[in-house]
N, C-alpha and C positions, 0 to 999 in steps of 0.2 A: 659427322659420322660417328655413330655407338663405338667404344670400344668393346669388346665381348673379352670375358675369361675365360678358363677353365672351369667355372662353377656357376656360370650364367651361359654357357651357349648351349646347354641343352631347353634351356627357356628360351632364348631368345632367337634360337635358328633352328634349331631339328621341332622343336613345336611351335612355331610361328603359322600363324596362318597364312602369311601367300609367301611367296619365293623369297627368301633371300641371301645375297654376292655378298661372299665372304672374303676377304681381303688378308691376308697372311702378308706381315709382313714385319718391320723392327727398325728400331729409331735411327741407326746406323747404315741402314738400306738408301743411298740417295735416288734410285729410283723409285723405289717405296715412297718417298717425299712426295718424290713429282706426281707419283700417280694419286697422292690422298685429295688435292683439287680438284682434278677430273671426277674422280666420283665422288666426289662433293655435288660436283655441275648435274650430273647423273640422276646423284638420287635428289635434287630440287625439281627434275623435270620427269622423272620416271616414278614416284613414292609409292603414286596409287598403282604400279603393277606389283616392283618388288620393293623392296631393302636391302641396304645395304653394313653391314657393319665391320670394323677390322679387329684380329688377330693379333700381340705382338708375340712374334715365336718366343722372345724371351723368355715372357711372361707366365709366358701357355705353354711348355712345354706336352702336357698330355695329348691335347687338342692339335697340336702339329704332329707327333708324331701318331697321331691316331690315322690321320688324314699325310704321312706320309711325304713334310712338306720339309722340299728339301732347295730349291731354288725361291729367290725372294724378288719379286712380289708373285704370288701365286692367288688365284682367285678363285674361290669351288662356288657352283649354283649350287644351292639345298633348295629341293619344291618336296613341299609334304616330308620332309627330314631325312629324306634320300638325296646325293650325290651325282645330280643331274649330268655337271661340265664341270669344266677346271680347265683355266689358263693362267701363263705362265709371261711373266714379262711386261714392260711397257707397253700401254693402249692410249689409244684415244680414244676420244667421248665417243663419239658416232660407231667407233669398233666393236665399246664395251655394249653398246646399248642393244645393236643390230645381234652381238653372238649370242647376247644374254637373250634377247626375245625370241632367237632360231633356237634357242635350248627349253624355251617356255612350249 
């Protein structure tokens, strides 16, 4: 999974060409951990819909607080560089896949 910046996510997600799950999260986060395999798993079996890349709030401070992110792991859909969805918490594959395609 991409990491994305503060000076690369206006390329690589608000003008991306198809959807992609944003990942907000930080190296200290142990659910954060847990969830970076699952959408590992995700985006090997979903590419050709969306993308997925992560956030470290650290890192990024602008970009988190643009988007207002305040619980960790948090995850916004961008389609067409708009703010589709946004979930908040531990998922699984089958969860992330089905809420991301009901928000498609």
């Amino acid at each position: 999974m991409k990491e994305v910046t503060d000076a690369t996510f206006k390329a690589e997600v608000l003008n991306a060409k198809k959807p992609v799950l944003v990942k907000f999260g930080a190296e200290w986060c142990g659910p954060c951990r847990m969830l970076a395999p699952i959408l590992e798993d995700v985006l090997a079996t979903e590419s050709e819909h969306f993308n997925i890349v992560s956030v470290d709030v650290d890192n990024c401070p602008t970009i988190s607080a643009k988007y207002g992110i305040q619980s960790l792991p948090t995850m916004i859909l961008f389609k067409d560089g708009d703010n589709v969805a946004q979930f908040m918490g531990m998922m699984q594959k089958e969860d992330v896949i089905s809420r991301v395609k009901a928000s498609l």
